[in-house]
FIVEXZA-707119 format. One record per residue (C-alpha): x, y, z. Coordinates in pm, whole numbers, padded with zeros to 5 digits, always signed. Last residue first. Example, Ala and Ser with C-alpha at 12.3 -4.5 7.8 and 13.67 -1.06 7.14 Angstrom:
2
+01367-00106+00714+01230-00450+00780
This chain:
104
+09467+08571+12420+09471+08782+12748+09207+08995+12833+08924+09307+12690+08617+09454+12737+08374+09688+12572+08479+09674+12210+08292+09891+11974+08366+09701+11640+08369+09880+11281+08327+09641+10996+08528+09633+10649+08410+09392+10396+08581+09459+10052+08582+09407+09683+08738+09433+09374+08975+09752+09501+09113+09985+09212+09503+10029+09252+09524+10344+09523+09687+10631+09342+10014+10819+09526+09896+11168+09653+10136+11135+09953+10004+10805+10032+09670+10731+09894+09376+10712+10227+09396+11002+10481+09501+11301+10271+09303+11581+10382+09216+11527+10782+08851+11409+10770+08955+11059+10828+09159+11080+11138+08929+11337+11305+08660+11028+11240+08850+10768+11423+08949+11021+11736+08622+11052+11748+08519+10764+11762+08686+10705+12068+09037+10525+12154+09121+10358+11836+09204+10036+11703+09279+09973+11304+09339+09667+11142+09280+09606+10775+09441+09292+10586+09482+09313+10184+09385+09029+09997+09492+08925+09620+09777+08698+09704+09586+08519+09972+09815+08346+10158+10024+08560+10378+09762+08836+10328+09933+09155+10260+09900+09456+10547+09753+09797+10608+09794+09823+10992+09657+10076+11272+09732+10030+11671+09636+10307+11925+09551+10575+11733+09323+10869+11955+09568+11171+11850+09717+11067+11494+10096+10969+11488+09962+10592+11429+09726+10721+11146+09973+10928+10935+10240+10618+10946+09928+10426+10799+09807+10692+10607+10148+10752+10416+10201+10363+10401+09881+10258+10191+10062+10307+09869+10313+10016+09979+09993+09791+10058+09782+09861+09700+10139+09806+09524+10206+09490+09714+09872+09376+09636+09810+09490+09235+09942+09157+09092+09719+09007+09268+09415+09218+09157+09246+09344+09518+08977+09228+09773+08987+09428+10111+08967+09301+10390+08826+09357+10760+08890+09546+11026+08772+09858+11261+08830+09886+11626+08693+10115+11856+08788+10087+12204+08486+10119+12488+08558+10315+12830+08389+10102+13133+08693+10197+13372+08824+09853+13388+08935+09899+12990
């Protein structure tokens, strides 16, 4: 990012029944594969906690906002394929406007 473009990224969690995780996750997998063919995606992920049996990770990193929001008005952006979403507890999902970047 030398050229003084900012990345979006958006993350968080999502709080869900434990016995609802891998469900929650595998429905996710329509938007994610939708997502990372979408102009603007650089990285998106819908993933189980490794310790947390109720919490589902968020990671999404996109070029422009607008490439975020074109993403989310398309019809069909959260469920896969029409598939229902178990009911999330609670969440905490932040979008980040990331000016630089390096190694970690």
């Amino acid at each position: 990012m030398a050229d003084g473009s900012t990345t979006l990224v958006v993350a968080g969690w999502l709080r869900v029944g434990a016995d609802h995780r891998d469900a929650y996750v595998d429905a996710c997998r329509h938007a994610v594969e939708l997502a990372r063919r979408a102009p603007g995606c650089l990285a998106f992920a819908v993933t189980a906690d490794s310790v947390d049996p109720g919490l589902v990770v968020v990671h999404e990193q996109w070029t422009d906002e607008s490439s975020l929001m074109a993403f989310r008005a398309l019809p069909d952006d959260g469920a896969g394929g029409g598939t229902t979403l178990p009911d999330v507890l609670d969440a905490r999902v932040r979008r980040y406007h990331v000016s630089g970047e390096g190694p970690a």
